[in-house]
C-alpha positions in Angstrom: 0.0 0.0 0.0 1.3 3.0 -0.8 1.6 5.5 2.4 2.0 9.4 2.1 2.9 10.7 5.2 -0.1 8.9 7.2 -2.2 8.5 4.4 -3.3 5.6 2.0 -3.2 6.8 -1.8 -6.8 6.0 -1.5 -7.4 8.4 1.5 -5.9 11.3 -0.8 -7.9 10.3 -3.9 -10.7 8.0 -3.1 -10.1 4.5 -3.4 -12.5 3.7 -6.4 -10.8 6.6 -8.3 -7.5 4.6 -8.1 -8.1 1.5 -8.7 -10.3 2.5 -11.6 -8.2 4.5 -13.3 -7.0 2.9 -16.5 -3.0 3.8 -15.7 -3.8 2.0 -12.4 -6.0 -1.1 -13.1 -4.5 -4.2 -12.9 -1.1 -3.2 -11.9 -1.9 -2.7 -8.4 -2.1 -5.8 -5.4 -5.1 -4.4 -3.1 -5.3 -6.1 -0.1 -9.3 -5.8 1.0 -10.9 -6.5 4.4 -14.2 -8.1 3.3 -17.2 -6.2 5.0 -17.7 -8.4 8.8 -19.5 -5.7 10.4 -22.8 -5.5 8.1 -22.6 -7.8 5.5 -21.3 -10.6 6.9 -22.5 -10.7 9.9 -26.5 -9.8 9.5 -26.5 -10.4 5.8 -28.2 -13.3 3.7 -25.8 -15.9 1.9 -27.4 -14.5 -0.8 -26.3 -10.7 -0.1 -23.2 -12.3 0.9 -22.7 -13.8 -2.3 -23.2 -10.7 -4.0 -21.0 -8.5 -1.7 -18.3 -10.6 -2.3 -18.7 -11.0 -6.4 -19.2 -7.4 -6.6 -15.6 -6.9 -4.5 -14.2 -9.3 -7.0 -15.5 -7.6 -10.1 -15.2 -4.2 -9.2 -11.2 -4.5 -8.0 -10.0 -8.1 -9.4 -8.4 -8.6 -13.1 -6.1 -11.1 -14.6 -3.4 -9.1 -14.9 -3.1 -7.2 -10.8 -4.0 -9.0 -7.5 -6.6 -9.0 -5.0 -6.3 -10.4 -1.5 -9.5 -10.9 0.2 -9.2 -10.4 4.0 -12.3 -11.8 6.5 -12.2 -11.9 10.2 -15.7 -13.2 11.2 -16.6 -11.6 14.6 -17.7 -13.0 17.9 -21.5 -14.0 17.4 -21.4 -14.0 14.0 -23.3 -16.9 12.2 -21.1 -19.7 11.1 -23.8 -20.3 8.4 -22.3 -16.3 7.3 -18.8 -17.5 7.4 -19.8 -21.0 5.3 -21.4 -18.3 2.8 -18.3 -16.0 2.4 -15.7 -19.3 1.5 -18.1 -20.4 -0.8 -18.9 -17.4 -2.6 -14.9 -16.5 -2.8 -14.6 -20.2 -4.2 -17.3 -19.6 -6.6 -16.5 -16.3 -7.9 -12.9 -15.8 -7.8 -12.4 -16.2 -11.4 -15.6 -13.2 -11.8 -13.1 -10.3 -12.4 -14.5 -7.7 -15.3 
């Protein structure tokens, strides 16, 4: 990640503005921390699944890395967690 004094590239410009931009996509690694306070926690499998595909399409491509990071909280649904490993399984090929 690239740190100016404090700051994340993406706290100066918005994170969706860098990895967006067409000098920038696909030549960055972006490590994400998967939503576990929302999401994850109180969310369907099915807006699970969709949280997770839309992570994977929005910052994933063949060519630059994504890491997706989850840490399920205390008291969340293992039925959540079962739903996030299956929808990385299923989608992590779902890059745009």
């Amino acid at each position: 990640m690239c740190h100016i004094l404090g700051w994340t590239i993406g706290d100066v410009f918005g994170n969706s503005q860098v990895v967006e931009h067409p000098l920038a996509r696909g030549k960055l690694h972006i490590s994400l921390e998967v939503d576990e306070q929302k999401i994850t926690a109180f969310g369907t499998p099915d807006q699970i699944d969709q949280h997770i595909l839309n992570c994977i399409q929005k910052l994933c491509s063949p060519t630059g890395g994504l890491s997706l990071h989850y840490t399920a909280y205390l008291g969340t649904p293992i039925s959540s967690v079962e739903s996030v490993v299956r929808a990385r399984d299923k989608h992590h090929n779902s890059w745009n």
